[in-house]
Every structure is written in structure tokens, then in C-alpha cells.
C-alpha positions in Angstrom: 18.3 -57.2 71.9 20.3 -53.9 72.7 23.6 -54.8 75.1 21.9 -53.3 77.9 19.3 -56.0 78.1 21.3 -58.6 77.8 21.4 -61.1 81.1 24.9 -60.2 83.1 24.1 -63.7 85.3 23.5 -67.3 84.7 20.5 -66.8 86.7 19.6 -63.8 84.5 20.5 -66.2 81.5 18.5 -68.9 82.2 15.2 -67.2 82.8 16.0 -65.6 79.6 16.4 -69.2 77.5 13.2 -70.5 79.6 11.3 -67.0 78.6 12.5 -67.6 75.0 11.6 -71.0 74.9 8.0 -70.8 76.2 7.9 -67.8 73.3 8.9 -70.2 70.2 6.4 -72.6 71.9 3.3 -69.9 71.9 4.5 -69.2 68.4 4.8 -72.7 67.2 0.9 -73.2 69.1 -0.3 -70.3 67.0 1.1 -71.4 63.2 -0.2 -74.8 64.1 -3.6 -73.3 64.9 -3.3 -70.9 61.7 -2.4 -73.9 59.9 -5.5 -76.1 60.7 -7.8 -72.9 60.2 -6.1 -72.7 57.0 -6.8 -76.4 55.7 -10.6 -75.6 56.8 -10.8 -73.0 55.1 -9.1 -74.5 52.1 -12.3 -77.4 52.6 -14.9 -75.1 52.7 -13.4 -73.4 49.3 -13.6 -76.8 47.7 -17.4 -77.2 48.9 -18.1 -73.8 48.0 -16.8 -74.6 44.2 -18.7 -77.5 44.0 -22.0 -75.5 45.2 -21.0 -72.7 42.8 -20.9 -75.2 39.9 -24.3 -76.6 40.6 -25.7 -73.4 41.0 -24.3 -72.2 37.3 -25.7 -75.5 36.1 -29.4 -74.8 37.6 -28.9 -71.1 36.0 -28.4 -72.8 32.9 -31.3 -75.2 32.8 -33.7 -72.4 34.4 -32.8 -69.7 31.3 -33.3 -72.7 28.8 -36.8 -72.9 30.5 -37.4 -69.4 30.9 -36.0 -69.2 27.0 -38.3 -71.8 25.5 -41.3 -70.3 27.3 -41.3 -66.9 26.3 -40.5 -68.9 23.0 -43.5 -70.6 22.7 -45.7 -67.2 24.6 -44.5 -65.4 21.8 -45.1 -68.2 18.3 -48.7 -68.2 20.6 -49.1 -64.5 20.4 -48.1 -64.8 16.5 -50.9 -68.0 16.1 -53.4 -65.6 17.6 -53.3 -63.0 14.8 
């Protein structure tokens, strides 16, 4: 804060400190708000793991499937000849 706009009375001084005060408590409101959207968003990371996991699982189980039968299309193919 330049010199200029520094309070020159204890009037002056005191709305300053109340003005300051009411700042650090907008800015404490907003870190604990950025906080709790933070651990929700760390949950929903977890969740989305876990879902992931599964999913590459399935893929897994689905290719072995998909593997076998075009295993089996093909030794079919081969029987027929």
C-alpha cells in the first residue's frame, strides 16, 4: 500500500483493520470452499480408478472371448476343407 493511501486517522485506521479483516475472512471462506471441492474431487478420482480397473478387466475377458472365437471360426473353416 503506497504512503498516500495509508489511513492519516484512527477513524481512517480502523475501517481499514475491519476492511482487512472481513478480506482474510472472504479469503479464508474461499480456500475452505477450494479445499472441500478439492477432497471431492480427490473421491471421485478414487471412484473413477476403481471403474477404470473394472473396465480394463471386462476388456480383458471380452478379447479372450472374442480371441477363442475367431479361434475356433477359423480351426472350423480349416475342418471344412
Amino acid at each position: 500500500m503506497p504512503v498516500a493511501e495509508l489511513p492519516t486517522t484512527l477513524a481512517e485506521a480502523h475501517a481499514l483493520i475491519l476492511a482487512m479483516a472481513e478480506e482474510r475472512a472472504a479469503i479464508e471462506a474461499e480456500n475452505s470452499r477450494i479445499a472441500s471441492e478439492i477432497a471431492a474431487l480427490t473421491a471421485a478420482n478414487g471412484n473413477l480408478a476403481a471403474v477404470n480397473q473394472a473396465a480394463d478387466a471386462r476388456i480383458l475377458e471380452l478379447t479372450a472371448i472374442v480371441g477363442a472365437h475367431a479361434l475356433r471360426h477359423a480351426l472350423g473353416t480349416l475342418a471344412q476343407r
